[in-house]
N, C-alpha and C positions, 0 to 999 in steps of 0.2 A: 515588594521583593526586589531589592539591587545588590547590586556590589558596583561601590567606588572604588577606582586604584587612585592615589597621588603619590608623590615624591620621584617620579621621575624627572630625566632632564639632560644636558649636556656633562657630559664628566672625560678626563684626560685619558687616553691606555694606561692602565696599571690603578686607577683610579678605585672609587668606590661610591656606593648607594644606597640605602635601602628604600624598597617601595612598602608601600602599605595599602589595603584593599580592607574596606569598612565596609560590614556584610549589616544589613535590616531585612527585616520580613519575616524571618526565616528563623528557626532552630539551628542555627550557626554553630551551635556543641555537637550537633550530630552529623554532622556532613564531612564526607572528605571533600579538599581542597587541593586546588592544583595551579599552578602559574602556567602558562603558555606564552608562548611571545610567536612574532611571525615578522621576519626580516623583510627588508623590503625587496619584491621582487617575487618572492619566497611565499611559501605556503605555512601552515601552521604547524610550528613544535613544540611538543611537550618539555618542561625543564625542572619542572619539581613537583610533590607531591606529600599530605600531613593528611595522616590519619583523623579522626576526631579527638582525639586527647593528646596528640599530637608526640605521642611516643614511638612512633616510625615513620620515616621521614626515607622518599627517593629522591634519587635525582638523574640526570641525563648525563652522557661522560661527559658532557660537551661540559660541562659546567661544575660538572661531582669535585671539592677540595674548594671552591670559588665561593659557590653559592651557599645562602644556607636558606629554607625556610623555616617559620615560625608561626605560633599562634598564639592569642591571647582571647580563650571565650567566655573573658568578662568583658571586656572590649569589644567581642566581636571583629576582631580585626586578624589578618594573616598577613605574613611580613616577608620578604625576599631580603635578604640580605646579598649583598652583589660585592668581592672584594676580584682585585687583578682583573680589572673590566680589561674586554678587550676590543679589535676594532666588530669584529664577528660577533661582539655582542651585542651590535647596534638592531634596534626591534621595537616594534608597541609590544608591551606586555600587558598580556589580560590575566588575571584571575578569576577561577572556575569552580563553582559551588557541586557538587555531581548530585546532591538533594538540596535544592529540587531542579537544577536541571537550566543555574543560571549563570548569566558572564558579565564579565563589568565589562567598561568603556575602553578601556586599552589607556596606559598609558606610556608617551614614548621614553627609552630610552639611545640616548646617542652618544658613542663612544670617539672622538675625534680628538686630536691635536691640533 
């Protein structure tokens, strides 16, 4: 049972991303999913949110018009889409299975000029 995040990295202010979290083990069709990130210094924030069929979708204001999540459960994978990065959006981002109850590794993202 994991979840990998990649596709993080360095990107410019105003920039763009998308991560991706490759979910095994699991019944990954049934689960809601969730992105977290935690800036440095900082504690953990929630930033988005996908049903299991993935037709209602939150998100955090901090990020709501920016971000988008996504999911593919023939893939098994859940996607963050990241547009207008900014420096405040510098963070490891994890993704978060709620059944059954697991996290990936975090992966960073860093918003600098």
């Amino acid at each position: 049972v994991q979840l990998v995040e990649s596709w993080g990295g360095l990107v410019q202010p105003g920039g763009s991303l998308r991560l991706s979290c490759a979910a095994s083990g699991f019944q990954f069709r049934h689960s809601y999913l969730r992105w977290v990130r935690q800036a440095p210094g900082k504690g953990l924030a929630w930033v988005s949110m996908i049903n299991p069929t993935g037709t209602t979708t939150t998100y955090a204001d901090s990020v709501k018009g920016r971000f988008t999540i996504s999911r593919d459960n023939v893939k098994n994978t859940v996607y963050l889409g990241m547009n207008s990065l900014k420096h405040e959006d510098t963070a490891v981002y994890f993704c978060y299975a709620q059944i059954p109850h697991v996290w990936g590794q975090g992966t960073q993202v860093t918003v600098s000029s």
